[in-house]
TIMILUM-873208 format. One line per 5 residues: number of its first residue (from 1); for each residue x, y, z of N, C-alpha, C. Coordinates in pm, whole numbers, plus 32768, in hexadecimal, padded with zeros to 4 digits. Layout:
BEGIN
NUM	X/Y/Z/X/Y/Z/X/Y/Z | ...
END
This chain:
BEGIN
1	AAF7/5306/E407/AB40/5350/E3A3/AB8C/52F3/E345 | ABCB/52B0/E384/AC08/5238/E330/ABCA/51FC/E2AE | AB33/51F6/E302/AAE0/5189/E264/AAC7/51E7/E216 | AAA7/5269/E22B/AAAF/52C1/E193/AB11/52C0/E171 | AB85/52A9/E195/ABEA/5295/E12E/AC2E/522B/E0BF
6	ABB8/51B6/E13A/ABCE/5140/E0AF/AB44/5137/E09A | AAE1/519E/E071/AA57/5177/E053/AA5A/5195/DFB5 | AA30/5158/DF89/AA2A/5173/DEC5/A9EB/51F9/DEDA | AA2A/5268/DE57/A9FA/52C5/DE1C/A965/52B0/DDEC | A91D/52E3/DDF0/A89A/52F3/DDB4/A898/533D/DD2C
11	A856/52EF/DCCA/A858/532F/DC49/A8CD/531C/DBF9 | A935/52E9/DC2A/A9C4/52EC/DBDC/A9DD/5234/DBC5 | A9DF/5224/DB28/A9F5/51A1/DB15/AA7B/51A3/DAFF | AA68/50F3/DB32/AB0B/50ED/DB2B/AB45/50A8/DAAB | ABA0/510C/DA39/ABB2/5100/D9AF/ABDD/5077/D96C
16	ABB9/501A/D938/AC0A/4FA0/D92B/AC25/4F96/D86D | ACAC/4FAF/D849/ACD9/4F9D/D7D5/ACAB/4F29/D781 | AC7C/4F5D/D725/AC72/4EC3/D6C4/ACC0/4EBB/D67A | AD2D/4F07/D674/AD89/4F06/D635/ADEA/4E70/D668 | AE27/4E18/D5CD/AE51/4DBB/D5F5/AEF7/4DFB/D63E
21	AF1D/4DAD/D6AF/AF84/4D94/D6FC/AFF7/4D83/D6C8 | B098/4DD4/D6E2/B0F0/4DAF/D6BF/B100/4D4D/D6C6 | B0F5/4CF7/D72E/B104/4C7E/D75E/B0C3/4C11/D717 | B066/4C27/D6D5/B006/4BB0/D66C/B01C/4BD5/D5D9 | B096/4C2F/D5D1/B0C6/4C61/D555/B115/4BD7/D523
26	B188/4BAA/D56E/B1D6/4B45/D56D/B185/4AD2/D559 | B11E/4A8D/D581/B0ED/4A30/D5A1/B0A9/4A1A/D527 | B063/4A9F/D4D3/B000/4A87/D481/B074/4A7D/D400 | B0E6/4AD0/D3E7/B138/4AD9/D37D/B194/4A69/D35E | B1EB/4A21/D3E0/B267/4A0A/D3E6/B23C/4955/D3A5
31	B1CE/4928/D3D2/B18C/489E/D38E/B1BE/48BD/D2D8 | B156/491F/D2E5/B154/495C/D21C/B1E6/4960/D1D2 | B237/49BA/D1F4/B2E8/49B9/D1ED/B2EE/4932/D219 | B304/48F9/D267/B349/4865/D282/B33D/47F1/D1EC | B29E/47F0/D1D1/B279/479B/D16B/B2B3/47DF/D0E4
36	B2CD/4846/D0E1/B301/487A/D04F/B36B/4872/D059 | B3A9/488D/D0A7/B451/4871/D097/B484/47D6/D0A7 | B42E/4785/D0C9/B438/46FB/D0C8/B447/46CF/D040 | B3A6/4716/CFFC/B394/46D8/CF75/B41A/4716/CF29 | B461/478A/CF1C/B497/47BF/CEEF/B535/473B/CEFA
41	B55C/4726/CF97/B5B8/46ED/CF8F/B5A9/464D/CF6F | B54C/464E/CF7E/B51D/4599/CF3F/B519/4598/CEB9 | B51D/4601/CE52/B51D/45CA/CDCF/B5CD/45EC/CDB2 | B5FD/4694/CE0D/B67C/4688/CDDD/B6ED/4605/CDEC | B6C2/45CC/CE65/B6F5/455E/CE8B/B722/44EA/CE4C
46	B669/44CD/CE09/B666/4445/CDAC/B6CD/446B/CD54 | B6A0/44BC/CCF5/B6E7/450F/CC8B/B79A/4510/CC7F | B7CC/44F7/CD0C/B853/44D3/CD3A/B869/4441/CD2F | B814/4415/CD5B/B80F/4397/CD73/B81D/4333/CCDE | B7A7/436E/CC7E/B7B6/4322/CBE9/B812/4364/CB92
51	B84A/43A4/CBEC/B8B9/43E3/CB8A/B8CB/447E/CB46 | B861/44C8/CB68/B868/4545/CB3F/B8D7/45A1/CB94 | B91D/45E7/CB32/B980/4650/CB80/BA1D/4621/CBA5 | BA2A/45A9/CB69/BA96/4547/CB82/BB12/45A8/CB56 | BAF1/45D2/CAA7/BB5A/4650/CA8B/BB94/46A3/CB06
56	BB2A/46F6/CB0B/BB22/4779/CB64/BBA7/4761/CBE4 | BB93/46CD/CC48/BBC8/46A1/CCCC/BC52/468D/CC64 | BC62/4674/CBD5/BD06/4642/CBC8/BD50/46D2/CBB2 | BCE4/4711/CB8C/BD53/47A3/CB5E/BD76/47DC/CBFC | BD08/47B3/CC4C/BD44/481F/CCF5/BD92/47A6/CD47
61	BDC0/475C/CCF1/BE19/46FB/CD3E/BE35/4694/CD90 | BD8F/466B/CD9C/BD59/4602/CDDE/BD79/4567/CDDC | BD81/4527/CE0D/BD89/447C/CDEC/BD0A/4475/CDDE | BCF7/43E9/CD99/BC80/43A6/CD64/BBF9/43A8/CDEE | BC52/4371/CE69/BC1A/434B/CEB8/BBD0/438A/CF00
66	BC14/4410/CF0C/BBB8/448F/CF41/BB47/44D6/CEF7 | BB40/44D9/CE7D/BAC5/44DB/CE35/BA63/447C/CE33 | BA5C/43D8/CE91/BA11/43AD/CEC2/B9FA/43D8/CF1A | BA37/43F4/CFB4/BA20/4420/D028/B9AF/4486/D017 | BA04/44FC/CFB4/B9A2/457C/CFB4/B90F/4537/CF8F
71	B902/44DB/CF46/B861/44B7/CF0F/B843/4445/CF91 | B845/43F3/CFC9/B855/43D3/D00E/B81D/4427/D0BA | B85F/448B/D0A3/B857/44E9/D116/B7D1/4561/D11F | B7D9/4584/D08B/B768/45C9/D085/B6FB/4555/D069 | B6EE/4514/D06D/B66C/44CF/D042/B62A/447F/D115
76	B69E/447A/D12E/B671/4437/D19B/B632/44D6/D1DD | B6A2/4540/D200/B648/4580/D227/B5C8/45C9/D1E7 | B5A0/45B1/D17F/B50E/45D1/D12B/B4C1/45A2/D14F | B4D2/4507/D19B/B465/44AD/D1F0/B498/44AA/D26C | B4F4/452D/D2C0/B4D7/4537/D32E/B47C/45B6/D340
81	B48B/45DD/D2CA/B43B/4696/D318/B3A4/4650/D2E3 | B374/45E6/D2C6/B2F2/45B9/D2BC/B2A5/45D7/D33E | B2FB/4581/D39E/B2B1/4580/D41E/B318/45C5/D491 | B291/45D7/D501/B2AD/4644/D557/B316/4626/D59D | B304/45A6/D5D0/B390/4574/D629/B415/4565/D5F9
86	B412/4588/D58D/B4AE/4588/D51E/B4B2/45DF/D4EE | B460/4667/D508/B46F/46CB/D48A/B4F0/4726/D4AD | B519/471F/D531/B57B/4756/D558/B61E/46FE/D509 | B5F2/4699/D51A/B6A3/463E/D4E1/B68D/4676/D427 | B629/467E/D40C/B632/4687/D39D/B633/470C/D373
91	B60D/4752/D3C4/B64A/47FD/D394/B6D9/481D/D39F | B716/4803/D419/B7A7/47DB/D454/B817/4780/D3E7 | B7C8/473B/D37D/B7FE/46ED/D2F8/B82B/472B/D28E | B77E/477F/D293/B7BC/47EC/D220/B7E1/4835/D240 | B801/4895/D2C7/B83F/4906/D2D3/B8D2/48CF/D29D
96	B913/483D/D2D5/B980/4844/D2BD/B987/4829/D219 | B956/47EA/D1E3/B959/47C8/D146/B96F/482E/D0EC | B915/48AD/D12F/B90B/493E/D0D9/B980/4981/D115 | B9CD/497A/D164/BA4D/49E1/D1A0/BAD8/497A/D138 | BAAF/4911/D136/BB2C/48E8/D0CA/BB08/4902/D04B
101	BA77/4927/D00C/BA5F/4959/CF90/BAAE/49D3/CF76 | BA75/4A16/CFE1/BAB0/4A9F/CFDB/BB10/4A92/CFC9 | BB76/4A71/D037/BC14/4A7E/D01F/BC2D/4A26/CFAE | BC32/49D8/CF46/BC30/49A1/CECF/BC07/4A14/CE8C | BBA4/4A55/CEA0/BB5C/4AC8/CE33/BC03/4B1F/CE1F
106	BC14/4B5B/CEBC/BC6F/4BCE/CEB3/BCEF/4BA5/CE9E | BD40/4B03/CEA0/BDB0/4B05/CE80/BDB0/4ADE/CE02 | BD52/4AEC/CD9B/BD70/4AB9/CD0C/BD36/4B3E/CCE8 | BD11/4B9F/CD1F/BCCC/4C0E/CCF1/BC6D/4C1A/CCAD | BC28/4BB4/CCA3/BBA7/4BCA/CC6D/BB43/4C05/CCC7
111	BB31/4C9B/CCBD/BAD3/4CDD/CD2A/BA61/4CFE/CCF1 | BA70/4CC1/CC48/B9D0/4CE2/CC34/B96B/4C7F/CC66 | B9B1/4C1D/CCCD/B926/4BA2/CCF6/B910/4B9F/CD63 | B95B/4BFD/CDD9/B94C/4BE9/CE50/B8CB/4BFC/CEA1 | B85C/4C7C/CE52/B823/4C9A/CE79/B7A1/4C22/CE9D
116	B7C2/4BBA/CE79/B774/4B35/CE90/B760/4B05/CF16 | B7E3/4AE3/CF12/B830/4A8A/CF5D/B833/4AF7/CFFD | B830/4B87/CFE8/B816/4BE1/D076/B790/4BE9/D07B | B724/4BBB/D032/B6BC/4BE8/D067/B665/4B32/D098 | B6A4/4AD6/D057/B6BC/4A71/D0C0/B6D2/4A2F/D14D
121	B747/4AA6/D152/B78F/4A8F/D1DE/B73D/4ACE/D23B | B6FE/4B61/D1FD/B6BA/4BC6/D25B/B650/4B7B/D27D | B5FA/4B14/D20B/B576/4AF2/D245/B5A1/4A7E/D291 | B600/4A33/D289/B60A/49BC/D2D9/B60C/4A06/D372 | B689/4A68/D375/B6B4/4A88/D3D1/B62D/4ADA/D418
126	B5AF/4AE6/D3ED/B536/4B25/D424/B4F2/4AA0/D449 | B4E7/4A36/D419/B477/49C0/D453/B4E8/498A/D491 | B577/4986/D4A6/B5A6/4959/D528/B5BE/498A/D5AE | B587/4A28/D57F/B579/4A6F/D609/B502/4A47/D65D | B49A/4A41/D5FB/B3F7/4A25/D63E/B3E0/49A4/D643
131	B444/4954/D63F/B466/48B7/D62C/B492/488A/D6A9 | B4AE/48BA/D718/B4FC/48B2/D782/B49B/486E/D7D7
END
């Protein structure tokens, strides 16, 4: 009695999805996002770096020196989310880079730019989840 109960059904296949996997959702996407938000923060970076935006950091009250850091900071992590074994330090870079945008956005009140700078944080903060 037993083995009919682990004997295969006759006639009944057993269904196999070809549908792709939550699980190979991350794997196939989070590469794609990583390299764009790299390129994205590797040019904002340079762009800090030769001097673009220098105004902008004196009106929100910045020293000189921290408008290097910020270029500086985003650029290193732009060539960490390159590769796999760093893509985590470098999402973790910009999450923090984009939470002081923000708060810069909201204490000078300029809220028409934030929407950048949060959808930044959201994608970093998505390839450092699947980054783990």
């Amino acid at each position: 009695m037993a083995y009919l109960l682990r004997a295969p059904c006759i006639g009944i296949r057993e269904r196999r999805s070809e549908a792709v996997s939550t699980r190979d959702v991350p794997e196939q996407v989070i590469p794609t996002v990583s390299v764009l938000l790299a390129l994205v923060f590797l040019m904002t970076g340079a762009m800090k770096l030769i001097g673009g935006w220098w105004d902008r950091f004196e009106v929100w009250g910045y020293p000189v020196w921290f408008f290097y850091f910020i270029g500086v900071t985003e650029t290193a992590a732009g060539l960490a989310l390159m590769r796999r074994r760093t893509r985590l330090y470098g999402a973790l870079a910009i999450m923090a880079v984009m939470l002081g945008a923000l708060f810069t956005l909201l204490r000078a009140g300029d809220t028409d730019r934030i929407a950048i700078p949060a959808l930044a944080f959201l994608l970093a903060a998505t390839v450092a989840n699947y980054s783990r």
